[in-house]
MIROTI-609719 format. One record per atom (N, C-alpha, C): residue number from 1; residue in one letter; atom name; z, y, x. Coordinates in steps of 0.1 Angstrom, whole numbers, plus 5000, padded with zeros to 4 digits. Layout:
residues N
+-----+------+------+------+------+------+
| pos | code | site |   zz |   yy |   xx |
+-----+------+------+------+------+------+
| NUM |    a |   CA |    Z |    Y |    X |
...
+-----+------+------+------+------+------+
***
This chain:
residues 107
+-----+------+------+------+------+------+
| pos | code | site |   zz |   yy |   xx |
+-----+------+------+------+------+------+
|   1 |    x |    N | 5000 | 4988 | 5008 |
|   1 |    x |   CA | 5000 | 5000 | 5000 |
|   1 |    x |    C | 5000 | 5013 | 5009 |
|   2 |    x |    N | 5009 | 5013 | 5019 |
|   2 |    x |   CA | 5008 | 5024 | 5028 |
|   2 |    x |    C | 4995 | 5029 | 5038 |
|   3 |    x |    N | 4987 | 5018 | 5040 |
|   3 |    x |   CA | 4975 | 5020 | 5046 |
|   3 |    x |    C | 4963 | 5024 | 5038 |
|   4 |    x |    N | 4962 | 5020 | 5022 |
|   4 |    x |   CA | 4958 | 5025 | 5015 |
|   4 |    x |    C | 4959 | 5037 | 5010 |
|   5 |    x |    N | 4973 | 5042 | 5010 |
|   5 |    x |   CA | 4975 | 5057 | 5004 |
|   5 |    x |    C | 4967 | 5069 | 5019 |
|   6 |    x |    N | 4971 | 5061 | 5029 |
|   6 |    x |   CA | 4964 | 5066 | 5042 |
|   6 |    x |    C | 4958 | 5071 | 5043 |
|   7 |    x |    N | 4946 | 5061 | 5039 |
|   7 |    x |   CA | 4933 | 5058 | 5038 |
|   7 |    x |    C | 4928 | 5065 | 5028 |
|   8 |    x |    N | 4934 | 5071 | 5021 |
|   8 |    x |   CA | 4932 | 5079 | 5006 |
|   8 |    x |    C | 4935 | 5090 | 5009 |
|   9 |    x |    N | 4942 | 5093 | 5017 |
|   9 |    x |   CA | 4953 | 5110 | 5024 |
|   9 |    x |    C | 4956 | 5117 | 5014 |
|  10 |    x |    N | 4964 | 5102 | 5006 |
|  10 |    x |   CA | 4975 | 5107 | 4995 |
|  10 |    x |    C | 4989 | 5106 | 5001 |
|  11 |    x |    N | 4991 | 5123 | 5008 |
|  11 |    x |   CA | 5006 | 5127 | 5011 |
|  11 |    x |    C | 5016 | 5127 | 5004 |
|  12 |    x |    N | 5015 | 5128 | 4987 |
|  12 |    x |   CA | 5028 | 5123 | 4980 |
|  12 |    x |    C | 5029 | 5110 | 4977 |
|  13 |    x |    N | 5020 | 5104 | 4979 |
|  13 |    x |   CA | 5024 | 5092 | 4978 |
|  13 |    x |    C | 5032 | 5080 | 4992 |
|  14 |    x |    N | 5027 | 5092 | 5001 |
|  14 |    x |   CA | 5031 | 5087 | 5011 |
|  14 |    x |    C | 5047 | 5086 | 5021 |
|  15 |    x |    N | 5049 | 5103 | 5007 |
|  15 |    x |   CA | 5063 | 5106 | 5011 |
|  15 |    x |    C | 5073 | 5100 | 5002 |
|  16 |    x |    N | 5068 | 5093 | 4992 |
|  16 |    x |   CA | 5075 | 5086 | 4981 |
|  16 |    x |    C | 5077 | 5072 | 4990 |
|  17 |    x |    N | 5067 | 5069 | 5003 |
|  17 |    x |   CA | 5073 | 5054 | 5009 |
|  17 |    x |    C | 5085 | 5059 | 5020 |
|  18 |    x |    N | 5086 | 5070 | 5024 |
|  18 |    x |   CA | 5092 | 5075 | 5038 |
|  18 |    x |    C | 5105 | 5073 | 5036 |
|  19 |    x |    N | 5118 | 5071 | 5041 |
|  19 |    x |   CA | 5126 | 5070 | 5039 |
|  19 |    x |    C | 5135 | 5079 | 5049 |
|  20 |    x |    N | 5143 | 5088 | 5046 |
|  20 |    x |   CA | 5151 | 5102 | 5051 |
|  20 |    x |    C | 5151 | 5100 | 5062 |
|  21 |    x |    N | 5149 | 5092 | 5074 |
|  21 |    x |   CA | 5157 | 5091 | 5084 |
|  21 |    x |    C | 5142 | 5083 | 5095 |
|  22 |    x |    N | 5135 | 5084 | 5090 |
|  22 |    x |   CA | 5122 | 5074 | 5096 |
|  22 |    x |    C | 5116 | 5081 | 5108 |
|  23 |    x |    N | 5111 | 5069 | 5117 |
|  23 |    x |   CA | 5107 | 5076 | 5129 |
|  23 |    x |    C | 5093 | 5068 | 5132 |
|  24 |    x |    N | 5086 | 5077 | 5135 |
|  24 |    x |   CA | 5070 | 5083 | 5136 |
|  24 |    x |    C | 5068 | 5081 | 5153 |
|  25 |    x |    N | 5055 | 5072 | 5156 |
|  25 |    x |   CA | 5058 | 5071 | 5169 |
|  25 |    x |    C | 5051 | 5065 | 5170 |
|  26 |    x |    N | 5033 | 5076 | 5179 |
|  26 |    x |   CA | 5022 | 5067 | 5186 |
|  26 |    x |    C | 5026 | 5070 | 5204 |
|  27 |    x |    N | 5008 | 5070 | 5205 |
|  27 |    x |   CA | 5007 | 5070 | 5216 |
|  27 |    x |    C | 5005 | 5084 | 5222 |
|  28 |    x |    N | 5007 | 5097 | 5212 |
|  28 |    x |   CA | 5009 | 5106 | 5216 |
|  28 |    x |    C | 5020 | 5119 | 5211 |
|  29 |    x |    N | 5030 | 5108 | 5197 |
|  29 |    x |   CA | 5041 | 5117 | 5195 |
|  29 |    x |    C | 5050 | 5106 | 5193 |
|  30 |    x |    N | 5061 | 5117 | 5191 |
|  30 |    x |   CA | 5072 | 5111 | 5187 |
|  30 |    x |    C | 5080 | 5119 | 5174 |
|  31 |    x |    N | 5083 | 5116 | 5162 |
|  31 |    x |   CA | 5090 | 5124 | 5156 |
|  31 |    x |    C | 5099 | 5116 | 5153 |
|  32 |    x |    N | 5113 | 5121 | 5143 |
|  32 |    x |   CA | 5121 | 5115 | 5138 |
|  32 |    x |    C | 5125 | 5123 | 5120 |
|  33 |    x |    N | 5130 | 5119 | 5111 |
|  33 |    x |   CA | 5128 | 5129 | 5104 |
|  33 |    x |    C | 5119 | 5128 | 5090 |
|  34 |    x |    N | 5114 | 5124 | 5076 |
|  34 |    x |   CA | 5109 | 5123 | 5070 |
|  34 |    x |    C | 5098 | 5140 | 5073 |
|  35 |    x |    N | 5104 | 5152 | 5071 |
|  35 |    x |   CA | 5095 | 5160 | 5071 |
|  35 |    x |    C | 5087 | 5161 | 5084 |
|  36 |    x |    N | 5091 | 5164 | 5094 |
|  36 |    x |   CA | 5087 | 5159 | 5107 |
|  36 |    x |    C | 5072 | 5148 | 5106 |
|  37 |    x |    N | 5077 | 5137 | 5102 |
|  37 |    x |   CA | 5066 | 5123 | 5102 |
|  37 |    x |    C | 5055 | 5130 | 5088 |
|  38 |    x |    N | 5059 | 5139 | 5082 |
|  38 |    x |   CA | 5052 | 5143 | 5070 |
|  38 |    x |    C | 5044 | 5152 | 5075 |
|  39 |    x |    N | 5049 | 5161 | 5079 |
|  39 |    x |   CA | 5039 | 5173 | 5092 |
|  39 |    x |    C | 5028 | 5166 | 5101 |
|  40 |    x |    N | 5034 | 5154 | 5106 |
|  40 |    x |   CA | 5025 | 5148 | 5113 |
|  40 |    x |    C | 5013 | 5139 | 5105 |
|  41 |    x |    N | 5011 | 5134 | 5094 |
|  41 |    x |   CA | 5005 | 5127 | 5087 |
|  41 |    x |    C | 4997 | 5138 | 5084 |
|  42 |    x |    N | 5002 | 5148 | 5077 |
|  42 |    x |   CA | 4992 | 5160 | 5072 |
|  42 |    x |    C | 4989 | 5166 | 5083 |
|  43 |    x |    N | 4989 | 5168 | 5094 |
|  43 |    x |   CA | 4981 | 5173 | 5107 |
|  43 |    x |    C | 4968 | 5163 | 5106 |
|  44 |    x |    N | 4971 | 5152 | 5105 |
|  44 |    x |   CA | 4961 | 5137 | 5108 |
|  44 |    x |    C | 4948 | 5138 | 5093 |
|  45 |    x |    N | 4954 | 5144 | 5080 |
|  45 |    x |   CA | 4948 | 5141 | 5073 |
|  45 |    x |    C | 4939 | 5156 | 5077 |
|  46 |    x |    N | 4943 | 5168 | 5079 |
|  46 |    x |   CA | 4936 | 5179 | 5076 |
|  46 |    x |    C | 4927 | 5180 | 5088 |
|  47 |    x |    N | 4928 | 5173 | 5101 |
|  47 |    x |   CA | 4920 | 5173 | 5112 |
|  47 |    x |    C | 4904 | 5163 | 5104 |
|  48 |    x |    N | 4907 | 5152 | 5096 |
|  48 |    x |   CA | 4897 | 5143 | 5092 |
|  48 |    x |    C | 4889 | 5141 | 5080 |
|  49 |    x |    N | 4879 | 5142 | 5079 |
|  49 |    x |   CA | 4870 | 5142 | 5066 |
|  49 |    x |    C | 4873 | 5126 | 5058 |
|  50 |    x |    N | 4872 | 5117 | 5064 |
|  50 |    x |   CA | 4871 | 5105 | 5061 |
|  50 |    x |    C | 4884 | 5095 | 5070 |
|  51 |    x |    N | 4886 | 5089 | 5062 |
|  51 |    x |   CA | 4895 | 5078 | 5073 |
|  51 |    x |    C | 4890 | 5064 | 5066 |
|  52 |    x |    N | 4888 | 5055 | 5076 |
|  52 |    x |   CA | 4887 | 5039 | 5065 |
|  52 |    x |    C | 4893 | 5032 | 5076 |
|  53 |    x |    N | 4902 | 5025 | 5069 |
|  53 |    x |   CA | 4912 | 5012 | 5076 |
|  53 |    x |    C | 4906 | 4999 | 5067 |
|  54 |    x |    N | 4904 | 4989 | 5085 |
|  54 |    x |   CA | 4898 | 4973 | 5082 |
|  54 |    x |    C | 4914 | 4970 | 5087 |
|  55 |    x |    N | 4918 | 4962 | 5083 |
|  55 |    x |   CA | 4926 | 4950 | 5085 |
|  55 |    x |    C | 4920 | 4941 | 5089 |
|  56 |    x |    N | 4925 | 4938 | 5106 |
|  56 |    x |   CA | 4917 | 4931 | 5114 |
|  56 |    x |    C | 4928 | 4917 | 5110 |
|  57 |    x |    N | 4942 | 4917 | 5115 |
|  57 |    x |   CA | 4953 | 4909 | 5115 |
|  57 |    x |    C | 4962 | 4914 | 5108 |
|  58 |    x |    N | 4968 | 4909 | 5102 |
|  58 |    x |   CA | 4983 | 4911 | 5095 |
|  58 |    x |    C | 5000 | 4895 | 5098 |
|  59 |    x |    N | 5007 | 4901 | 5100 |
|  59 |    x |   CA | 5016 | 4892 | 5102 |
|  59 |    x |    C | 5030 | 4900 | 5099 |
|  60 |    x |    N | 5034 | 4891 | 5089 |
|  60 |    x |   CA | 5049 | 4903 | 5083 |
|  60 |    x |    C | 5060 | 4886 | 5084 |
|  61 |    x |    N | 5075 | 4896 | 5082 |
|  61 |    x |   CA | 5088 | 4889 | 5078 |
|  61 |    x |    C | 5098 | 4898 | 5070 |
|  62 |    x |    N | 5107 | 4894 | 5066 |
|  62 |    x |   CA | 5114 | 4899 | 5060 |
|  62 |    x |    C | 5119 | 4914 | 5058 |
|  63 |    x |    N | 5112 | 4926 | 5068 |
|  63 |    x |   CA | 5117 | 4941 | 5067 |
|  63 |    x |    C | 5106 | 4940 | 5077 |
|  64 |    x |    N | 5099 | 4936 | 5087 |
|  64 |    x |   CA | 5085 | 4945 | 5091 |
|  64 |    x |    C | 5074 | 4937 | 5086 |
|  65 |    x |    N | 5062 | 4949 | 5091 |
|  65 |    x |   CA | 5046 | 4944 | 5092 |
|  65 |    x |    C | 5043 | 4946 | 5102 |
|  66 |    x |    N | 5033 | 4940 | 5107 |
|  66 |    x |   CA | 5026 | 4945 | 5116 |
|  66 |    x |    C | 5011 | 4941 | 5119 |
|  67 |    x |    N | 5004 | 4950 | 5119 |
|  67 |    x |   CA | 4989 | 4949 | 5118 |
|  67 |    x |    C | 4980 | 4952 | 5128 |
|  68 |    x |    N | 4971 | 4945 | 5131 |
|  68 |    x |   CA | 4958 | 4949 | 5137 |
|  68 |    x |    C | 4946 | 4955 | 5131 |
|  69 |    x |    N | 4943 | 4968 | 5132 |
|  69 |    x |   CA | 4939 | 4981 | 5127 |
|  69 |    x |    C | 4926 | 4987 | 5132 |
|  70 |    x |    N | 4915 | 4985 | 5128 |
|  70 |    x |   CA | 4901 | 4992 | 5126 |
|  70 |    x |    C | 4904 | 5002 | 5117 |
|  71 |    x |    N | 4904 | 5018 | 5126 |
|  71 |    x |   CA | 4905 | 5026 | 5119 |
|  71 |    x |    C | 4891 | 5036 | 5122 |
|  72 |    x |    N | 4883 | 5039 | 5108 |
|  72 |    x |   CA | 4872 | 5045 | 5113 |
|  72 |    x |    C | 4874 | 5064 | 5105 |
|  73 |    x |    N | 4872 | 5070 | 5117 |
|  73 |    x |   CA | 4877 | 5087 | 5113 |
|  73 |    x |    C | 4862 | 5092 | 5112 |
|  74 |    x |    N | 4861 | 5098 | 5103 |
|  74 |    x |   CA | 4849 | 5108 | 5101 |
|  74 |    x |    C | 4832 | 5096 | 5104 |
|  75 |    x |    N | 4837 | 5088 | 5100 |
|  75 |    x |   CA | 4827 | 5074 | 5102 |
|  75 |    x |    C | 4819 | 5076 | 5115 |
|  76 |    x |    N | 4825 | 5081 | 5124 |
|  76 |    x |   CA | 4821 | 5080 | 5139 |
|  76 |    x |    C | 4831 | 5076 | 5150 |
|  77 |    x |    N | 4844 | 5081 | 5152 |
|  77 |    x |   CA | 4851 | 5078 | 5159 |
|  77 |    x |    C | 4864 | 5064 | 5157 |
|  78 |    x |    N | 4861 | 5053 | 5163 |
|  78 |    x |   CA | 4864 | 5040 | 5159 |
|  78 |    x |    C | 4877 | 5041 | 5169 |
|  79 |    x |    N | 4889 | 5033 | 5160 |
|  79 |    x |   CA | 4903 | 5031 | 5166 |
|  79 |    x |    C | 4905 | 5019 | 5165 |
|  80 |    x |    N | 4914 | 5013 | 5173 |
|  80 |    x |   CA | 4920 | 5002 | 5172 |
|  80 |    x |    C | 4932 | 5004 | 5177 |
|  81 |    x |    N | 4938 | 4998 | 5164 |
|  81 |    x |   CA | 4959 | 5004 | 5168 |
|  81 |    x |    C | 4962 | 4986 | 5161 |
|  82 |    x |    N | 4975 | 4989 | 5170 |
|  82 |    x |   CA | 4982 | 4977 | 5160 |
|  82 |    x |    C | 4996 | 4989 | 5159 |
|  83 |    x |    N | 4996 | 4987 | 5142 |
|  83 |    x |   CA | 5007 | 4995 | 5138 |
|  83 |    x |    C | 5014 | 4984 | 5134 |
|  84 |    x |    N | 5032 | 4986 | 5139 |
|  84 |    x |   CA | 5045 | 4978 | 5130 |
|  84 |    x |    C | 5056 | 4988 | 5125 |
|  85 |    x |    N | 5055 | 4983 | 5111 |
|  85 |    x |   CA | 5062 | 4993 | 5099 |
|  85 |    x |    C | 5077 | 4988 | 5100 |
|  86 |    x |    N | 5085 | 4995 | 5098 |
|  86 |    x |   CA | 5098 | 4987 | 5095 |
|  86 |    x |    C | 5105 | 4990 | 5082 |
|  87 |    x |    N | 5109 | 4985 | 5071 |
|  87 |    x |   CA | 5112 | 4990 | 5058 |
|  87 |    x |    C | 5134 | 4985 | 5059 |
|  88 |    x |    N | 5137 | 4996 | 5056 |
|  88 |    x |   CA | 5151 | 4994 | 5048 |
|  88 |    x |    C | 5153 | 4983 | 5038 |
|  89 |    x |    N | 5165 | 4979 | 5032 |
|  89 |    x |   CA | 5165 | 4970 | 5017 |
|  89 |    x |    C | 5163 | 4974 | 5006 |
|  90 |    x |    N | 5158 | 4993 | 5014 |
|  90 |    x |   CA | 5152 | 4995 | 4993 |
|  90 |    x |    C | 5141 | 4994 | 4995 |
|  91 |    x |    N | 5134 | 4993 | 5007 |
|  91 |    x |   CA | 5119 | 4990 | 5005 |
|  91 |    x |    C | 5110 | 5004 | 5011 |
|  92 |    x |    N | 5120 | 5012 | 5018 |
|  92 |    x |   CA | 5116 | 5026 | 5024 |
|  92 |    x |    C | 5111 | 5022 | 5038 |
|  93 |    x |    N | 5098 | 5028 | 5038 |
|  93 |    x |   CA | 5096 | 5026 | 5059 |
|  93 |    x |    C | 5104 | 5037 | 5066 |
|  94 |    x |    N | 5112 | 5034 | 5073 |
|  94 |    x |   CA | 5118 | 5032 | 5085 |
|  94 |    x |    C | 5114 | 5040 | 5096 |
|  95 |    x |    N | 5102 | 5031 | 5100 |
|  95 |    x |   CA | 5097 | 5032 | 5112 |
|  95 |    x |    C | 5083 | 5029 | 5110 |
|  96 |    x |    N | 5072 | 5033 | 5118 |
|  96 |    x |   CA | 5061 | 5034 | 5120 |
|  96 |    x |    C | 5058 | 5033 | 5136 |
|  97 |    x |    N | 5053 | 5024 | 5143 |
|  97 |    x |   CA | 5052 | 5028 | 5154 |
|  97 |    x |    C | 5037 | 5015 | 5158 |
|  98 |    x |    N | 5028 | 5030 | 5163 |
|  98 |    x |   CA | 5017 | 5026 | 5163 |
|  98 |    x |    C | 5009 | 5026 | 5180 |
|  99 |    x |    N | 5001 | 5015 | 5183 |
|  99 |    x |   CA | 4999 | 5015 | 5193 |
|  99 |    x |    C | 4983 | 5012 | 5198 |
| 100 |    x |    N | 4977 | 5020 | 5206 |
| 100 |    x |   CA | 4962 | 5023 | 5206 |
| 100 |    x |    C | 4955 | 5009 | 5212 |
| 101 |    x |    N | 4946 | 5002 | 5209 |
| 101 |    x |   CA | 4940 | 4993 | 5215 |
| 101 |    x |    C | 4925 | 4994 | 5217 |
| 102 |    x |    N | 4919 | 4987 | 5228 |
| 102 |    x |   CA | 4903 | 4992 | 5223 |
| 102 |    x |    C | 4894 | 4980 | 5220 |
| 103 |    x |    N | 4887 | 4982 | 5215 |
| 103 |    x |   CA | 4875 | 4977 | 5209 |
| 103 |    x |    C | 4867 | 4968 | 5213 |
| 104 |    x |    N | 4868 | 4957 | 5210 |
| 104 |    x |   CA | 4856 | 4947 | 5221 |
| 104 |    x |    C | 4857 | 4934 | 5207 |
| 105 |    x |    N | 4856 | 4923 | 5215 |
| 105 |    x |   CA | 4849 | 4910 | 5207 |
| 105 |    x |    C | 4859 | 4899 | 5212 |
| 106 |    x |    N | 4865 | 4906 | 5224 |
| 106 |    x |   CA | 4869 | 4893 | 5232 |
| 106 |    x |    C | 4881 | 4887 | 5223 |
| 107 |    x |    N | 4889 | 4875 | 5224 |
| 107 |    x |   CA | 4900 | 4876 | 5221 |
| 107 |    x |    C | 4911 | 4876 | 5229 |
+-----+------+------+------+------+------+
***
């Protein structure tokens, strides 16, 4: 649901998953903070015309996910992240911490 609302650069919906205290964290910030991680999502959406997320891998347990991420921005510049989410017991992410990978065939 989260990578969908993303992928949609629906910010209230995305602040309805954030949970008060969650921390935000690629490979070129760090926030802590629901408004903070909110600022930064809406920096991400207003920089980009388009975003589409492929779900390459997914593997979850009981309070994380974590995924292998074809993310295509403005349908030219291609990402590969593996993001792992971490949710509270009411179901709020936590944590987000995303990490850049590149692009090939190999495995």
């Amino acid at each position: 649901m989260y990578l969908e609302k993303y992928a949609a650069k629906e910010l209230a919906g995305i602040e309805e998953m954030f949970a008060t205290d969650i921390i935000l964290r690629d490979w070129k910030i760090r926030v802590t903070g629901k408004e903070n991680a909110l600022a930064e999502t809406r920096k991400n959406f207003e920089s980009a015309d388009s975003i589409a997320i492929e779900v390459l891998s997914l593997y979850e347990n009981e309070n994380t996910v974590a995924a292998e991420l074809k993310i295509t921005v403005d349908a030219s510049e291609e990402l590969y992240v593996v993001d792992v989410v971490t949710f509270d017991t009411n179901g709020k992410i936590v944590s987000i911490r995303a990490y850049l990978g590149r692009g090939d065939n190999s495995v």
